[in-house]
C-alpha positions in Angstrom: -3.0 6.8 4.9 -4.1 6.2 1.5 -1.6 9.2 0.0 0.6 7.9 1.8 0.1 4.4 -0.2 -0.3 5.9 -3.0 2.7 7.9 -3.0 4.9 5.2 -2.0 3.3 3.0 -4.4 3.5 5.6 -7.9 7.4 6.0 -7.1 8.1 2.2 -7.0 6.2 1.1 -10.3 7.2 2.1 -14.1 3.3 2.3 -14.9 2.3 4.6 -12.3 -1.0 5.7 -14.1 -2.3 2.4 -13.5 -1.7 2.5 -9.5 -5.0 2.3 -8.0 -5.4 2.6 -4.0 -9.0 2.1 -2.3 -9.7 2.7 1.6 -12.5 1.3 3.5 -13.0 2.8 6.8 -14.4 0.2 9.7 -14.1 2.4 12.8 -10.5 2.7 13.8 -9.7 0.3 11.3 -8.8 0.7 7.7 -8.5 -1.7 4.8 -6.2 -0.4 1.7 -6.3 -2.0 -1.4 -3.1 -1.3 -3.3 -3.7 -2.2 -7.2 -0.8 -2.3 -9.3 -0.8 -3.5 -13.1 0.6 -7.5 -13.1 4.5 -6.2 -14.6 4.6 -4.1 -11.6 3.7 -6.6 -8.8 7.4 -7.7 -8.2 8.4 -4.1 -7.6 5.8 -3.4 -5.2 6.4 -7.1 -3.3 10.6 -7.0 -3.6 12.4 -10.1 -2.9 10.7 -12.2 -0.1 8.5 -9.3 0.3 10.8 -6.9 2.1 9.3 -4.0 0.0 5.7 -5.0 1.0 6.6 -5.6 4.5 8.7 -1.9 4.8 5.5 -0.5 3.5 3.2 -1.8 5.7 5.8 -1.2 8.1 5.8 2.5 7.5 1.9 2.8 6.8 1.4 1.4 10.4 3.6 3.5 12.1 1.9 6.4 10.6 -1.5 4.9 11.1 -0.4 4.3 15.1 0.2 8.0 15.4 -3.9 8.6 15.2 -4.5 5.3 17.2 -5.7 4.0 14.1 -5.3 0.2 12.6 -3.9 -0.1 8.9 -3.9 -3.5 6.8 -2.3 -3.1 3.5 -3.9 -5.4 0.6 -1.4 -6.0 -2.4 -3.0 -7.3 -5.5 -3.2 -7.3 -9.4 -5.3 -5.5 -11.8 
């Protein structure tokens, strides 16, 4: 899931060096931390959060495929 994120997350942003993405791993649970420098944080969010929410949309349904629980973290460097 994390390339996944990270994928996503490089092709949205103009400073994609500075995308950072860390998993933690609690059973069948995972925690991604999507960091993104501050100019960036609009792209990654969209308007009302429809970009987030597509994401974590997309993360999940890839994440259900293994049984597998995925909570996608958006914040700023």
């Amino acid at each position: 899931m994390k390339d996944l994120v990270e994928f996503v997350a490089k092709s949205l942003v103009a400073k994609s060096d500075e995308v950072e993405v860390i998993e933690k791993q609690n059973g069948n649970e995972s925690i991604i931390s999507l960091k993104v420098a501050k100019e960036d944080m609009g792209k990654v969010i969209g308007k009302k959060g429809k970009i987030a929410k597509a994401l974590r949309t997309v993360v999940n349904a890839a994440a259900s495929r293994n049984n597998q629980k995925v909570i996608v973290d958006i914040v700023d460097k």
